[in-house]
N, C-alpha and C positions, 0 to 999 in steps of 0.2 A: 470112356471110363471117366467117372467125377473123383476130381482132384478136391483132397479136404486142405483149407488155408492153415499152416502150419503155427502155430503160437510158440516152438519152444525155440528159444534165444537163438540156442547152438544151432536151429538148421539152417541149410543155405538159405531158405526164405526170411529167416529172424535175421541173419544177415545184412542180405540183401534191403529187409527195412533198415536194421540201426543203420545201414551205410546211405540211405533216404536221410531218413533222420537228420542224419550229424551234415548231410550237405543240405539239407532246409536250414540247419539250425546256422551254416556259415552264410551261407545267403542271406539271412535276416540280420545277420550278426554285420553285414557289410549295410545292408539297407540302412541298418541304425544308424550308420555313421555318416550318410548323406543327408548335408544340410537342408534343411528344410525348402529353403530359399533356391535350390537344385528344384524339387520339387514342384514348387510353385512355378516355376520358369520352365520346365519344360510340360507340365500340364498346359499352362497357357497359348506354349508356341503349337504342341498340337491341334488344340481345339482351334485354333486362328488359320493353321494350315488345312485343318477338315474344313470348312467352312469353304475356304478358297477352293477346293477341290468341290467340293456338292458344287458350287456356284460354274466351275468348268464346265461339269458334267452335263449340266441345266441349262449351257452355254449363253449364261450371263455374263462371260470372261470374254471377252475379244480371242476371235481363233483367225492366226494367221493364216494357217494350212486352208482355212475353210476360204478365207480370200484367195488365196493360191489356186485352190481349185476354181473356184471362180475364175479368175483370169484366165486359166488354160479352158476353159469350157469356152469360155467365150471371145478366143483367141481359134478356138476348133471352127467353133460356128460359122467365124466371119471367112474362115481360109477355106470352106465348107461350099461359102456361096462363091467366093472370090472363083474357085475353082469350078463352079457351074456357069460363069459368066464366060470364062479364058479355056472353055473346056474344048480342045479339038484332038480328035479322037487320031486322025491322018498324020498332026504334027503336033504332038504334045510340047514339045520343046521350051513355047511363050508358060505354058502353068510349072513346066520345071523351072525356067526360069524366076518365075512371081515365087513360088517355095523353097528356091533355094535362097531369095533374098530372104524369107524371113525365119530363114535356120540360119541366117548369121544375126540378124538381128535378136535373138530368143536363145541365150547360152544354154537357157535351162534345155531346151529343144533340142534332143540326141539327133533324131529323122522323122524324115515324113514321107510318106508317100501316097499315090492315088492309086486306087485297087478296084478292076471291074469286076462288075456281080459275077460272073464266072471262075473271079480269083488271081485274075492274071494283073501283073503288078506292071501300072501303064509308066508311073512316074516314080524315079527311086532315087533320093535324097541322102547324101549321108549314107550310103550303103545300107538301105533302111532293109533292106530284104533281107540280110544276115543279123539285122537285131530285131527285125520284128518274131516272134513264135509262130513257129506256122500253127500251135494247135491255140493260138492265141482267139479267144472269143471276141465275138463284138460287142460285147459289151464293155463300157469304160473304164478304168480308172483310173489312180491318183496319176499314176507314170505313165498307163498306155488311153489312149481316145480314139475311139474312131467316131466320126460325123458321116452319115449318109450323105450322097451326091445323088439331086434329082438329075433328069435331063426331058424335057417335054413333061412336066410332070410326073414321071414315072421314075423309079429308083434303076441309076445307073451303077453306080458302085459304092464306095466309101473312102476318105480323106483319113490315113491313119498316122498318127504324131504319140511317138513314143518320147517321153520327158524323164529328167534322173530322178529317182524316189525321192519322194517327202520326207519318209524315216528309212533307215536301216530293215532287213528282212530282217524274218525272224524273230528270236526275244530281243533283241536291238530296239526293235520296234517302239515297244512298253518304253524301253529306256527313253526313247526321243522324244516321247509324247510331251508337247509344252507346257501341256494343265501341270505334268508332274516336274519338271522343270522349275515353274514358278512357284508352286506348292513346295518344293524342298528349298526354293530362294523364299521364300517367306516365311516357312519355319524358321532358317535361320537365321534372316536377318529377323525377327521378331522375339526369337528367344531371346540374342544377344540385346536387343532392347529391352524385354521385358525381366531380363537378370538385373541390368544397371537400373533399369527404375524402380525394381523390388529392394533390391537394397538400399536402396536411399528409402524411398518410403517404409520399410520395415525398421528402419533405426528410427524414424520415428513415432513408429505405431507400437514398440519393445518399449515395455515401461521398462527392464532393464541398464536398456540404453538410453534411453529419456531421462535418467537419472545423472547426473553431472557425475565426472570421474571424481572428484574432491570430495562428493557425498557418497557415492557408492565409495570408496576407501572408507570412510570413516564409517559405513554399516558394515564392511568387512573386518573393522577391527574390534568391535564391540564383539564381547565373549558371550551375548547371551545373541540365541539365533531368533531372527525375524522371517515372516512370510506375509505377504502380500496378496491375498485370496479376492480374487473378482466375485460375483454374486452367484456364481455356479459353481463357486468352490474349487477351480482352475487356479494355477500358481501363477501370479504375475511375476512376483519379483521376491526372492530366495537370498540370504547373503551368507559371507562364508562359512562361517559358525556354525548354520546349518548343513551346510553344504560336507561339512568337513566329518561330522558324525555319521553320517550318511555313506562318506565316503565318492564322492561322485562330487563333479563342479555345477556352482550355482545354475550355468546355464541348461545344465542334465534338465534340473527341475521346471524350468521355467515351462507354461503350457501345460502340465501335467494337473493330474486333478491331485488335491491334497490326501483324498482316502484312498489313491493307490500305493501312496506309501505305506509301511505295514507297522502301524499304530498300535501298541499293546496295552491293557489293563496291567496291575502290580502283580497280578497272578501267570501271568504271559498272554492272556488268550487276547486274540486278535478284536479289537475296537469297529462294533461297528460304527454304521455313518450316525446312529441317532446321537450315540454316545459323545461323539467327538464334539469337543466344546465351540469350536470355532462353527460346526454346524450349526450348534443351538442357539451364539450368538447369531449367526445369518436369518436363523428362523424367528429369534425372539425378537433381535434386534436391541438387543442388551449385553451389558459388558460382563463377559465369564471369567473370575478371576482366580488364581492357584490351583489351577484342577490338573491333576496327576495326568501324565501319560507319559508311554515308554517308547523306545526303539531301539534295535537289535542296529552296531553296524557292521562293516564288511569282516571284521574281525570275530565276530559273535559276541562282541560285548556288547553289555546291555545299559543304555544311558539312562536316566531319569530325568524327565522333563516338567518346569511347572509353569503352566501356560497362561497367557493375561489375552484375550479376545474383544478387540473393540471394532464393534461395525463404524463402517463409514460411509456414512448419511451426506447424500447432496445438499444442497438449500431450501429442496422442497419437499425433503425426505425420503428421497427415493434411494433406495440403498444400492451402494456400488458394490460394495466387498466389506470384507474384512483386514484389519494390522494382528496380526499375532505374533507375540513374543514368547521365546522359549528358554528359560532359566535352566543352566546341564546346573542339577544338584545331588549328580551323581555322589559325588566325595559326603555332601552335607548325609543323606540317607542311608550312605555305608557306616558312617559313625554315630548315625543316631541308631541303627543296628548294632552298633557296637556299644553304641552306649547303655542303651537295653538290655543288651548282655550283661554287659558290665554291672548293672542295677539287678538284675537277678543276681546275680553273683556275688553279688554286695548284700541284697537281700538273702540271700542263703547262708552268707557266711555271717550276718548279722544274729541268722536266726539260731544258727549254731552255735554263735559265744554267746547269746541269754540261754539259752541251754544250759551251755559250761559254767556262766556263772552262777545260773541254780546247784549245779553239780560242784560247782567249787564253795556253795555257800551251805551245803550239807557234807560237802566233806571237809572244811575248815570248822564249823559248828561242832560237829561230832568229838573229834579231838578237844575243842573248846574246851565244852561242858566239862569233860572229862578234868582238865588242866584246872579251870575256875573254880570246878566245884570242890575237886581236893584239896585245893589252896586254903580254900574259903575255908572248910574245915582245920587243916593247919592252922592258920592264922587265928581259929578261934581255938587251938588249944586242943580239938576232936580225937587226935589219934595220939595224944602221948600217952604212952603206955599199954595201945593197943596193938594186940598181935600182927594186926593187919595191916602197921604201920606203911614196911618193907614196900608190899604188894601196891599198896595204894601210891608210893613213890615211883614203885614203878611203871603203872599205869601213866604219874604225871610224865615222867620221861619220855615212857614209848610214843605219847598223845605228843608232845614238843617234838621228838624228832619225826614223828609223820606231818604234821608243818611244814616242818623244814624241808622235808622231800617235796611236799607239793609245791612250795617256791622254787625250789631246784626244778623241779619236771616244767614251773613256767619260763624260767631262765633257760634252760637245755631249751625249750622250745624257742624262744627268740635268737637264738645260736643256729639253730637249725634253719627257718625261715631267713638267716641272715647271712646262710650259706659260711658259715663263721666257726663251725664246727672245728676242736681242735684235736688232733688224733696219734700218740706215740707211737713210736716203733722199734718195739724192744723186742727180745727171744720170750715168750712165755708158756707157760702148758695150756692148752683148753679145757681139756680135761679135769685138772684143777679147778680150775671157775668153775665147772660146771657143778663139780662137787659142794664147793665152798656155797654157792647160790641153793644145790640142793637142802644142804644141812639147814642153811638159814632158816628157808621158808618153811623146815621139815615142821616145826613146832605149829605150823597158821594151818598145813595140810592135816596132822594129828587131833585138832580142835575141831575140824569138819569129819572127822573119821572116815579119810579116802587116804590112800597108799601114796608117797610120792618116792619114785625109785629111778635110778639113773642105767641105763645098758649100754651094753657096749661089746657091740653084736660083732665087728672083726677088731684088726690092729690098727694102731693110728699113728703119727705122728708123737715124737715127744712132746715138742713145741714148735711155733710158729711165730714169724715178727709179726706185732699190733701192739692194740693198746687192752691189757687185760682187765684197766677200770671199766671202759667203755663195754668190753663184752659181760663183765659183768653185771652191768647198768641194762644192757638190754635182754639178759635173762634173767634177771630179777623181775622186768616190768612185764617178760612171755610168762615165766613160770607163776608170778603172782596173778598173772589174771587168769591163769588154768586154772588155778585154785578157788579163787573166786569164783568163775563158771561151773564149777563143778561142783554139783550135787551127790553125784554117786559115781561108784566108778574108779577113776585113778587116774594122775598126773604121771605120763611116761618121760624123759630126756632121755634121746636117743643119740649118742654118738656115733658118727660113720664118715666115710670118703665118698663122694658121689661115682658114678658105675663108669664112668670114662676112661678109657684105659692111655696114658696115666691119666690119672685123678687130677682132675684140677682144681675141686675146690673141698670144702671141709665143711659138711654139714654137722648139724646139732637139730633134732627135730624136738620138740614141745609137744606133745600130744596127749590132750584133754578129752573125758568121755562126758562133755556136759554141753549145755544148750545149742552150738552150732550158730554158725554165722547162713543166712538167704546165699542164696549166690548172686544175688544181683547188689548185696551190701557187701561184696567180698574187697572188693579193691575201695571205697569207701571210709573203711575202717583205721585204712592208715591216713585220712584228713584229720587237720586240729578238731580240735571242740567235739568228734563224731565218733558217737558209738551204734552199734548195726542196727538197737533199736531204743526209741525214747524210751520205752518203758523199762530198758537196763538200768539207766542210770538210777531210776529210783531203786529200785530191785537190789541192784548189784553195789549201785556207788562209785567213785571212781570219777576221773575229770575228763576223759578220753583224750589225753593229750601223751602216753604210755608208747602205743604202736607208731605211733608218727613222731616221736625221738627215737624208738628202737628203728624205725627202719634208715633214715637219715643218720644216725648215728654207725648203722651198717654199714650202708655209701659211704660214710667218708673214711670208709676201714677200708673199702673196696669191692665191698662185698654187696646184700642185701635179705631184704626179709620176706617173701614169701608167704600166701598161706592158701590150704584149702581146707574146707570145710562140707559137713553133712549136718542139714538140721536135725538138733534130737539126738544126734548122734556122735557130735563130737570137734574137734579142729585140731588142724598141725599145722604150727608155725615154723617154718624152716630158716634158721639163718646160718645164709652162705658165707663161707668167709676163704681168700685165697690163701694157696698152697704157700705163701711166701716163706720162703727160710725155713721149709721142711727140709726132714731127711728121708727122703722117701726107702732107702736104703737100709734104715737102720729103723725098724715099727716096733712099737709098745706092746706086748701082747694084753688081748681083753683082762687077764687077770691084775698083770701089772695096774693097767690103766683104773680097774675096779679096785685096787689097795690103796693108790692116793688119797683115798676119796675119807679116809680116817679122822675121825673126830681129835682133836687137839682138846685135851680136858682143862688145860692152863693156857692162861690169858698172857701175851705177851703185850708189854708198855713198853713205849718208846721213852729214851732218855737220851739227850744230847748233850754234847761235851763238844765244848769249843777251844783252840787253839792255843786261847791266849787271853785276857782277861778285852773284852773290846767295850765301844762303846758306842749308844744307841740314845739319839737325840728325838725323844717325842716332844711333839709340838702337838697342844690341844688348849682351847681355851677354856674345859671345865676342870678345875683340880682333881675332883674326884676319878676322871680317867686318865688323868696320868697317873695317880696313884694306884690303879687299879694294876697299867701297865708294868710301875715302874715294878711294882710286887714278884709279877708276874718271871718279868725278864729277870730281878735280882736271883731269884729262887734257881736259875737257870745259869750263875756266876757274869751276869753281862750285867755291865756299866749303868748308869741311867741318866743324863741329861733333860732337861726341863724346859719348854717355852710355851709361853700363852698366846701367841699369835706369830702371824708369817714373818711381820718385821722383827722380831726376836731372833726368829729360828735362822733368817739370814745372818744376820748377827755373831750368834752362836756357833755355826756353820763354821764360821772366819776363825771363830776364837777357841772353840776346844777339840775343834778336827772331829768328829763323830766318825762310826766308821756306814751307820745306818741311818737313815734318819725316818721315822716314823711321823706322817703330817695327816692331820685332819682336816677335812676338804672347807669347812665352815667356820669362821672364825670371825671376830671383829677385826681392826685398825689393819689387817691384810689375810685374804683365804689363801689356803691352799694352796690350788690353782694357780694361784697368778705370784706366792713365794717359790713356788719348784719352778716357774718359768723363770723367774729373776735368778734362781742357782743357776739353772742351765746358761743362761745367759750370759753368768759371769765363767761360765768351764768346767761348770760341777761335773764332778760323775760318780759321784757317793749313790748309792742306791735309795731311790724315795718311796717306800711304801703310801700308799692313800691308804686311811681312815674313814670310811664312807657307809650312811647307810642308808644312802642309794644304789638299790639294786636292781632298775629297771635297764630296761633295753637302750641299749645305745651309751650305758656309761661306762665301757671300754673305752670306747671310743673318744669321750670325751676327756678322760684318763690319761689314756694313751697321748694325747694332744696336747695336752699340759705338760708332758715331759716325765710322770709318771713312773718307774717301773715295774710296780705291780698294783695291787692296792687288794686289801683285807675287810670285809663287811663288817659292820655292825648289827649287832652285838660280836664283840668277839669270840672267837673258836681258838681258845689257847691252846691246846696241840697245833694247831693247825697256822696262827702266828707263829710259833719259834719252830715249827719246821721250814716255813719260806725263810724267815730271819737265817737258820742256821744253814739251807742249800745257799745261801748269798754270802753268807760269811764264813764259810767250811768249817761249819758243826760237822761230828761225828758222831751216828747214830749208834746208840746201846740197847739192846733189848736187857729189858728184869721180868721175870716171871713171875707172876703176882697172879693169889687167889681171891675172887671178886668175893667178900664181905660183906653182910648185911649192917645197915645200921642200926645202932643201938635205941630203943625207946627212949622219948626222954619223960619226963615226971610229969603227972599233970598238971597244968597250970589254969585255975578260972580267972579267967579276964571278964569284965562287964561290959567296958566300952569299945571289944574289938579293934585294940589300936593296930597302926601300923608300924611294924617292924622292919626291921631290916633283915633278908639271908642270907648277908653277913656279917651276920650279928657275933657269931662263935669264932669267925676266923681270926687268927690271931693277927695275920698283919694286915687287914683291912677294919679290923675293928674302930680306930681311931679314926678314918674315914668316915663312916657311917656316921661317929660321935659329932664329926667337925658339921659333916653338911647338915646336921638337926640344929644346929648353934648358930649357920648361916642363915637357915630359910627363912627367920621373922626380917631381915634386911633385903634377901631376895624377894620377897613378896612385897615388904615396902617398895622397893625398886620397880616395880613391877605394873603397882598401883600410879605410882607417882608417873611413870610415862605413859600409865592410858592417860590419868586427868590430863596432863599436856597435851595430848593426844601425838605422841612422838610413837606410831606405830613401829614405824623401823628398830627401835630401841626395845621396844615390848618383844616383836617378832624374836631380838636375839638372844632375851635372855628364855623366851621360853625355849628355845633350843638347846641353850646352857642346862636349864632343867630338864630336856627331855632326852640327854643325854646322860649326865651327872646322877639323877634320882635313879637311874636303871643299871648305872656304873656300881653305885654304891648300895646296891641291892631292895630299894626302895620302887619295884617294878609298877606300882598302881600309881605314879605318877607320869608317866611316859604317855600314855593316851589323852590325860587331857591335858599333857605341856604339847603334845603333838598338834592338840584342836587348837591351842592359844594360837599357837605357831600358827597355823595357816589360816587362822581368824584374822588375825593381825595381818596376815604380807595379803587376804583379800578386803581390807580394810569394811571389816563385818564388824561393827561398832554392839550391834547386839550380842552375836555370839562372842568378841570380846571379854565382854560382862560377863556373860552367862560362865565362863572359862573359868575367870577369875575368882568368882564366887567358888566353883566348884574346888578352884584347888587351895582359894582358902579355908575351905572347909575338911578337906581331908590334911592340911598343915594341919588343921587342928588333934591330928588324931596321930599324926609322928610319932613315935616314941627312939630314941637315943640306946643305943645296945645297953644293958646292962653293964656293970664291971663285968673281967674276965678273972680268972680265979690265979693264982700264983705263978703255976706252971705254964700256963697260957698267955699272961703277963710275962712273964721271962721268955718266953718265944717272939713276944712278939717286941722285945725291946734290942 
């Protein structure tokens, strides 16, 4: 029966090999580790001991046994005839006697005796009849002889001499043999010689070892690895560098050919021989310089190598080898990958803000026109007495406060990015926000003719701890871009608990029936500068900088914002926000929750009322803004103190005890800055508002630094100063119920030369303000002039500041842009645009006009 050879693992046969296998693979695993120089020594000693053995065999070797035999033959011979001479048949006695002399002479000689042709044993020696064999032949060997005895010529008997063996019986025998005797003495006395003289000669035939210990140390400390390639491309000499990536010691390599190591391309794949440079130096005979190669070591990491190949040429050109040097520029390559990266990334978010700044130079433009262009009509008198006065005012309004937002939305975003985000934590309703946010945008949804409606499909929570600005900040900026994307359809806000029993967190869903977000721009959308597609932003508008403060502004609530989407078909924005400081025990039912949601027909104002009569030290160096201030604050029963620069205000400080003090960050003879560090310094702790219209990123910070405790931008937001003023001084806030009023037309006026006026021109206690700085300007502009001619830039720089503050205080707004440009003409000492400033704003001085008088009762107010 034929047996088929079995291939799977598991039978006794697959066995039976891996258990082959893994004992080949230990026995090679042991051969590896026998030094070569083992090897070589005992190759040698055998070939030197065969040698001596054929030579035995061929009996070119001196053989003792073969003398030995000899002797006893011819020792047979002589006792042979001795005994045909003394041969007497009647009285043997005289040849017993001659034989027994020479069995004591002859140790090796056990017996002898003489034997007639018949068999009968005539003469017996040594008891030779009980050692001879009777079935013993006549013929000779090494131990037994027998010699014929003539007598008359004719054969009388034979002379037989038994001797002790030559060798042992048996396999003894083999063992005695001399050839092999001196054959296992010559093996080893010839290894042990040829071991001590391969080592000495092999140290210095090992260019390893030929290399002085002082210089191999100083090739083993150099970080970059060296090989030494003979002309066949064999490792001479390896140092440790190399050695050490590899993982294995330099002498592992030594002898080995360089393309058994496993050489890689940048892609992984394995290098052939043509490819590898120190080949093509060998072949060219030229030097190959920085050419890429890789290797994998014990670890699986992967080095990068950049290689310098220089042949080495005898004196007559004959090429010995190659020197190759190996540069690990592992680390250099991981960061020029990184850097690449980083350059994409850089390029991508480059290409995003020219994006944004298209998107932010059509959505600042837009409002512009709007702002410019009704002015410009104002100013020239266009709408007094026209119907459409109201409406056109409020367009400028609504056009300035969406401004104002998009700088907030750039500021929120440098907070965010700055991980700076700052977030309350008070009891509030959601529900209410969500209302308040609905009613808002109800008016922008109503103008595109799509529904916007709020549900409130179970019960909720009364309230929850957060911050209720911020939630409303982030659905204002979901619901207003619902609106915006939606063409037809409907804006849904969904109120609910998420399905967890209990609920953990509090959603609010956004849910638009308009264009749809790709799914692969889904998570995208909440990056700066990025909206799902270029072509939104012209379409839609918008700076996409909205979803990445809402979602960031979630995060720091705790929460986050979510969204999924269907193209064509719509998006829902979810933002999570947690259960904090629920009562899950006591729920809103949907009705309740749907009655908050009531429109307020009357406008509540804030009014504050302070303590006690205090007082509030501003420090600015253009009069026109303190006077703006001091108006401000009087109107509000607080105090007003006066200083034109930092060294006053410390001063003052000392001398009328302020309880506030209000500082402008830019001043002459001392700023700001470095007066609130001199208060802190001396143990102030008066509160120091900044005055700043620096609103870029990072001047918190700098603020803060100064000693600062808060600080109020420029222009100012008076609601918004004497609320900080009165949380710091314990104001008490009053609500008045007040119906928002149209203003009244005023009369038409033709003007020819378009002057500029002031807008506030009718107030009553800024009127004498506007009057003073029209009185000033022919001395400021002299002033002005007179330090370009000097060319005292510094001095130019502050009074344009003076001006680009004071003309915009005093309601004179068209001079702030080009005291702006003077301003930074001057401090980049731009000697052209300088000029060019100056012409300009002596040209629009030309066109100032001084408020009118004010009429009786306006006059008595304002005195």
């Amino acid at each position: 029966m034929s047996q088929t050879l079995s291939t799977d693992p598991a039978s006794p046969a697959g066995a039976a090999r891996r258990g082959r296998g893994a004992s080949a693979n230990r026995v090679r695993s042991l051969l590896a580790r026998v030094p070569t120089r083992v090897y070589l020594t005992l190759g040698l000693a055998s070939l030197a001991a065969s040698v001596l053995m054929v030579a035995g065999w061929l009996h070119l070797v001196p053989d003792a046994e073969a003398a030995v035999r000899s002797h006893r033959a011819a020792l047979a011979e002589s006792t042979a005839v001795a005994a045909s001479l003394v041969l007497d048949e009647q009285d043997p006695s005289v040849l017993a006697d001659v034989l027994d002399l020479l069995h004591q002479r002859q140790p090796k000689l056990i017996s002898v005796g003489v034997r007639r042709a018949d068999g009968t044993l005539l003469v017996d020696v040594a008891e030779h009849a009980s050692r001879w064999p009777l079935q013993a032949t006549q013929l000779s060997t090494d131990s037994r002889i027998v010699v014929p005895v003539l007598q008359g010529g004719m054969p009388w008997g034979a002379v037989e001499m038994q001797f002790e063996p030559l060798r042992p019986e048996g396999w003894r025998a083999a063992l005695a043999d001399p050839i092999l005797h001196l054959t296992l003495f010559m093996f080893v006395a010839s290894a042990l010689m040829f071991y001590l003289y391969l080592g000495r000669m092999l140290q210095h035939l090992d260019p390893s070892r030929a290399v002085p210990a002082r210089v191999r140390h100083a090739l083993d400390s150099l970080t970059e690895g060296l090989l030494v390639l003979d002309a066949r491309g064999r490792i001479l000499l390896a140092n440790q560098s190399l050695a050490n990536v590899l993982g294995v010691t330099p002498e592992a390599l030594t002898g080995k050919a360089a393309a058994e190591i496993a050489w890689t391309a940048r892609d992984g794949a394995r290098l052939s021989l043509a490819d590898m440079p120190w080949h093509t130096a060998l072949r060219e005979r030229q030097v190959q310089r920085d050419a890429l190669v890789y290797l994998a070591g014990p670890d699986g990491r992967r080095s990068s190598l950049r290689s310098n190949c220089s042949p080495i040429l005898g004196p007559n050109g004959d090429l010995h080898g190659v020197l190759v040097s190996l540069q690990d520029i592992t680390v250099l390559e991981e960061k020029e990958v990184a850097l690449q990266a980083a350059k994409d990334e850089a390029d991508h978010a480059n290409r995003a803000k020219s994006q944004f700044l298209a998107n932010m130079s059509h959505e600042i433009r837009t409002p512009m026109n709007a702002i410019l262009g009704f002015t410009e009509v104002l100013r020239r008198g266009g709408l007094r007495g026209s119907q459409d006065a109201p409406r056109h005012l409020e367009i400028i309004h609504s056009s300035g406060r969406h401004l104002l937002n998009l700088i907030n939305d750039i500021l929120d975003l440098s907070k965010v990015e700055a991980g700076r985000i700052e977030v309350e934590r008070i009891a509030y309703a959601p529900h209410k926000v969500a209302h308040d946010v609905v009613q808002t945008l109800a008016e922008r949804a109503a103008d595109k003719q799509i529904p916007l409606r709020v549900h409130v499909p179970q019960a909720l929570p009364a309230s929850l701890m957060g911050d209720p600005a911020r939630l409303r900040q982030i659905l204002t900026n979901l619901v207003g871009n619902a609106i915006k994307f939606t063409e037809r359809g409907g804006v849904d806000v969904t109120l609910r608990l998420d399905d967890a029993l209990p609920p953990r967190w509090y959603r609010i869903d956004v849910t638009d029936s308009g264009i749809g977000i790709p799914a692969d721009r889904l998570e995208s959308v909440f990056e700066p500068f990025v909206q799902a597609e270029a072509s939104t932003a012209r379409r839609f508008g918008g700076t996409g900088l909205g979803l990445t403060i809402s979602r960031g502004l979630a995060r720091a609530m705790g929460g986050d914002v979510e969204v999924r989407s269907v193209v064509d078909q719509g998006t829902t924005f979810t933002v999570s926000l947690p259960l904090e400081g629920a009562d899950l025990a006591q729920l809103l039912t949907p009705d309740a929750l749907q009655a908050a949601g009531t429109v307020a027909e009357k406008v509540q104002v804030a009014r504050w009322r302070f303590p006690r009569e205090l007082r509030v030290l501003v420090v600015d160096d253009a009069p026109e803004n303190r006077e703006l201030v001091r108006v401000v604050l009087e109107d509000v029963g607080l105090r007003v103190d006066e200083a034109d620069d930092g060294t006053t205000a410390i001063e003052m400080v000392q001398r009328v005890a302020p309880d506030i003090v209000l500082m402008d960050m830019q001043m002459p003879v001392m700023d700001g800055a470095t007066a609130t560090r001199a208060l802190r310094d001396r143990g102030c702790k008066l509160p120091i508002i900044a005055l700043t219209a620096n609103a870029m990123k990072g001047v918190e910070h700098e603020i803060e630094a100064a000693g600062f405790s808060g600080y109020q931008p420029k222009p100012i937001l008076v609601d918004e100063l004497i609320e900080d003023i009165a949380h710091r001084l314990g104001g008490v806030r009053e609500e008045e119920t007040v119906m928002p009023s149209d203003p009244t037309p005023q009369a038409e006026d033709t003007v020819d030369e378009a002057p500029l006026t002031s807008r506030l021109a009718t107030h009553p206690r800024l009127h004498k303000i506007s009057i003073r700085f029209v009185e000033q300007w022919p001395a400021k502009l002299a002033e002005m002039r007179a330090a370009h001619a000097a060319g005292d830039l510094a001095a130019l720089a502050q009074l344009a500041h003076w001006l680009k503050g004071a003309g915009s205080s005093v309601g004179y707004d068209a001079l702030f842009e080009p005291a702006k440009a003077l301003e930074d003409a001057a401090k980049a000492a731009d000697a052209a645009a300088v000029a060019q400033e100056l012409d300009r704003l002596e040209r629009l001085g030309r066109r100032l006009r001084a408020p009118a008088p004010l009429d009786g009762g306006a006059a008595a107010a304002a005195s």
